[in-house]
C-alpha positions in Angstrom: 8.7 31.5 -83.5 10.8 28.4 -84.1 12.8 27.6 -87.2 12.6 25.0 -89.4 16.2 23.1 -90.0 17.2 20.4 -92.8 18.5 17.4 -91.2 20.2 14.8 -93.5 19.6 11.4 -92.2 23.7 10.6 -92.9 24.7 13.7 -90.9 25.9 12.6 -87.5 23.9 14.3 -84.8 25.6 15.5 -81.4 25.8 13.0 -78.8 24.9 10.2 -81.6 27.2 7.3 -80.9 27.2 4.6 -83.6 27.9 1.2 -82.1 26.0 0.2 -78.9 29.7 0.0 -76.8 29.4 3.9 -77.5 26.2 4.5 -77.0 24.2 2.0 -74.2 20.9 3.1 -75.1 20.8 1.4 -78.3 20.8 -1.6 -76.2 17.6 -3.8 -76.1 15.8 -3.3 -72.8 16.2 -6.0 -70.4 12.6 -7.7 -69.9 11.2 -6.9 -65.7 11.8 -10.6 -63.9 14.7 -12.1 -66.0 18.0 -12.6 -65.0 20.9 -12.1 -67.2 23.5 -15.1 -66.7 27.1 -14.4 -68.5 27.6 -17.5 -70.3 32.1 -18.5 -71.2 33.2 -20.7 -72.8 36.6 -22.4 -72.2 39.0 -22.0 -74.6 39.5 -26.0 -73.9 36.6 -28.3 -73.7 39.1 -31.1 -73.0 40.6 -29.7 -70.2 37.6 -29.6 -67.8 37.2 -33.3 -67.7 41.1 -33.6 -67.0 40.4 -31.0 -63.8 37.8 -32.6 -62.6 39.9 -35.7 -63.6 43.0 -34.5 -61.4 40.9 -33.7 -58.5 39.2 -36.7 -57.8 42.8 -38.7 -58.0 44.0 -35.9 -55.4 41.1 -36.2 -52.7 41.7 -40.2 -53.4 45.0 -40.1 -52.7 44.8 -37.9 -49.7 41.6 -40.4 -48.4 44.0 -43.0 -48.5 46.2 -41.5 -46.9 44.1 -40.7 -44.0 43.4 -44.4 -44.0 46.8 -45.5 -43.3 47.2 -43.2 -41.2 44.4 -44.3 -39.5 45.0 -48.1 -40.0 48.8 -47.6 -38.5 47.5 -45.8 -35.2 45.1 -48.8 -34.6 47.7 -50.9 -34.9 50.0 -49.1 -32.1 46.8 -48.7 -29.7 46.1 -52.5 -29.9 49.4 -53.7 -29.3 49.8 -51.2 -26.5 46.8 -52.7 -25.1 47.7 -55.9 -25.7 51.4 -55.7 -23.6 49.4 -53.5 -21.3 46.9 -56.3 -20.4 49.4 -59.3 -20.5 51.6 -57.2 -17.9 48.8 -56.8 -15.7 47.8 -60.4 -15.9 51.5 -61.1 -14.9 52.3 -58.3 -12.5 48.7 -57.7 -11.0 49.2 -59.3 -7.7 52.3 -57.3 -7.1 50.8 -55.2 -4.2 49.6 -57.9 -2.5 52.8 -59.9 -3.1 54.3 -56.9 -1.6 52.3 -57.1 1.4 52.4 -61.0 2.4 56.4 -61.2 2.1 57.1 -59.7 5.6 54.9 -62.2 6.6 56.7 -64.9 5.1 59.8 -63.8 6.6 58.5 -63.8 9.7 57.5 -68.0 9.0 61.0 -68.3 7.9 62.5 -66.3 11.2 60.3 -68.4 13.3 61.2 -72.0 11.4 64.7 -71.2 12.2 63.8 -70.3 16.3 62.0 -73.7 16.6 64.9 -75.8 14.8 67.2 -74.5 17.8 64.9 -73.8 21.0 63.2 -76.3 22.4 60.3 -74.3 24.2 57.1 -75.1 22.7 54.9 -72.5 24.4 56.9 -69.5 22.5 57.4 -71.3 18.8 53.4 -71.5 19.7 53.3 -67.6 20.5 55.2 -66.8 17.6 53.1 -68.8 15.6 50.0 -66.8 16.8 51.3 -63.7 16.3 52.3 -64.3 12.9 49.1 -65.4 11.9 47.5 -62.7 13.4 49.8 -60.4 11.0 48.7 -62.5 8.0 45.0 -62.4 8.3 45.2 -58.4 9.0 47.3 -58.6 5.5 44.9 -61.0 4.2 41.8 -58.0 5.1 43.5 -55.0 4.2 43.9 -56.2 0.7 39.9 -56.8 0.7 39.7 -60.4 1.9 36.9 -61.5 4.0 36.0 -64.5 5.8 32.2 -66.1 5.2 30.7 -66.4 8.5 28.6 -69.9 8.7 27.9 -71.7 11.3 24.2 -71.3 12.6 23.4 -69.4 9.6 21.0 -70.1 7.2 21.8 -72.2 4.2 22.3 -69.7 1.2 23.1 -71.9 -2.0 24.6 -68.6 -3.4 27.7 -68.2 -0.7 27.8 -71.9 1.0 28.0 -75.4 -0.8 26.3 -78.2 0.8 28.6 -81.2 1.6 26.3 -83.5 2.9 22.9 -83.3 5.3 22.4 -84.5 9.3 19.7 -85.0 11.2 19.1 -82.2 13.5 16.7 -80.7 15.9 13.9 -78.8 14.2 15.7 -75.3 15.0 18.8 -76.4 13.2 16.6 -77.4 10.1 17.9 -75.4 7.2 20.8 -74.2 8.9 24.1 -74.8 8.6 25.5 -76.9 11.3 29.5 -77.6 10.3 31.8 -75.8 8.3 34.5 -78.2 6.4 35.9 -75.3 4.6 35.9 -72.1 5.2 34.8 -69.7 2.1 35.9 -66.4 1.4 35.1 -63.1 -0.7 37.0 -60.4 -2.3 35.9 -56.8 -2.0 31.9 -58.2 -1.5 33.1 -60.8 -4.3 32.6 -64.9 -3.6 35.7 -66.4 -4.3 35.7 -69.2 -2.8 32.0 -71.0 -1.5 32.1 -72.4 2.2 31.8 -76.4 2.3 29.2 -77.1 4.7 27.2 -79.7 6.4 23.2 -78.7 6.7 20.7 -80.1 8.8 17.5 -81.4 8.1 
């Protein structure tokens, strides 16, 4: 049925590929669960120290960079602030400066109207009406005047100048104002002198 054939073991057989390039199944088999890592090898094993070398002298160069960078902006913002605050100290009361000079012109208008007229009961007038002007200034701008008498004594808004004998519904209260205080937008800035009964 079949033939027998001869085979010489240094006859090439067809398909037989010599060297494992040719011919992958004369490869070992790969044991189940490893993993094959492809190992190279640099030509220069002095050279990867003198990479690594060169990049750590490039991200310090480029930190420091940053830093001054950095250092030179803080510098501009602090003296920015620095002119910034010194020109409002100097120039912070220029709205309200604003506001009181027609006032003052008025005192000078009416200095000059009572060196020449002799009428007292107008100078007076004018007088009035200035002041009037000036404390309207005075509250637009956020002034206000600490009302006192008959109130009671609050250490936080008056300051006691000295104590009377009073009747014993004026006890605690204040009964004279020697100096008017005043605040600024709900701000004491200047207590009320008072005299308090006892």
């Amino acid at each position: 049925m079949f033939g027998k054939r001869n085979i010489n073991i240094d006859d090439e057989l067809p398909g037989d590929k010599t060297s494992p390039e040719e011919n992958p199944e004369m490869l070992p088999e790969e044991e189940e669960g490893e993993e094959v890592i492809d190992i190279t090898v640099d030509d220069d094993p002095e050279e990867a120290p003198r990479k690594t070398a060169q990049t750590d002298a490039e991200k310090l160069a480029e930190l420091n960079d940053k830093y001054l960078r950095l250092h030179a902006d803080f510098e501009n913002f602090r003296r920015r602030t620095n002119k910034e605050k010194s020109e409002l100290i100097m120039y912070g009361n220029k709205e309200l400066f604003l506001k009181i000079l027609p006032v003052y012109d008025d005192f000078e208008r009416a200095m000059e109207l009572m060196e020449k007229s002799d009428n007292k009961e107008a100078a007076l007038d004018g007088i009035k009406l200035i002041f009037n002007k000036f404390t309207n200034t005075l509250q637009q701008a956020g002034l206000k005047e600490i009302d006192s008498n008959g109130k009671e004594f609050d250490p936080e808004i008056h300051e006691a100048i000295t104590k009377i004998q009073m009747s014993p519904d004026m006890k605690g209260k204040v009964v004279d104002t020697m100096q008017k205080g005043y605040m600024l937008n709900d701000k004491i800035i200047r207590h009320s002198k008072v005299v308090v009964g006892e």
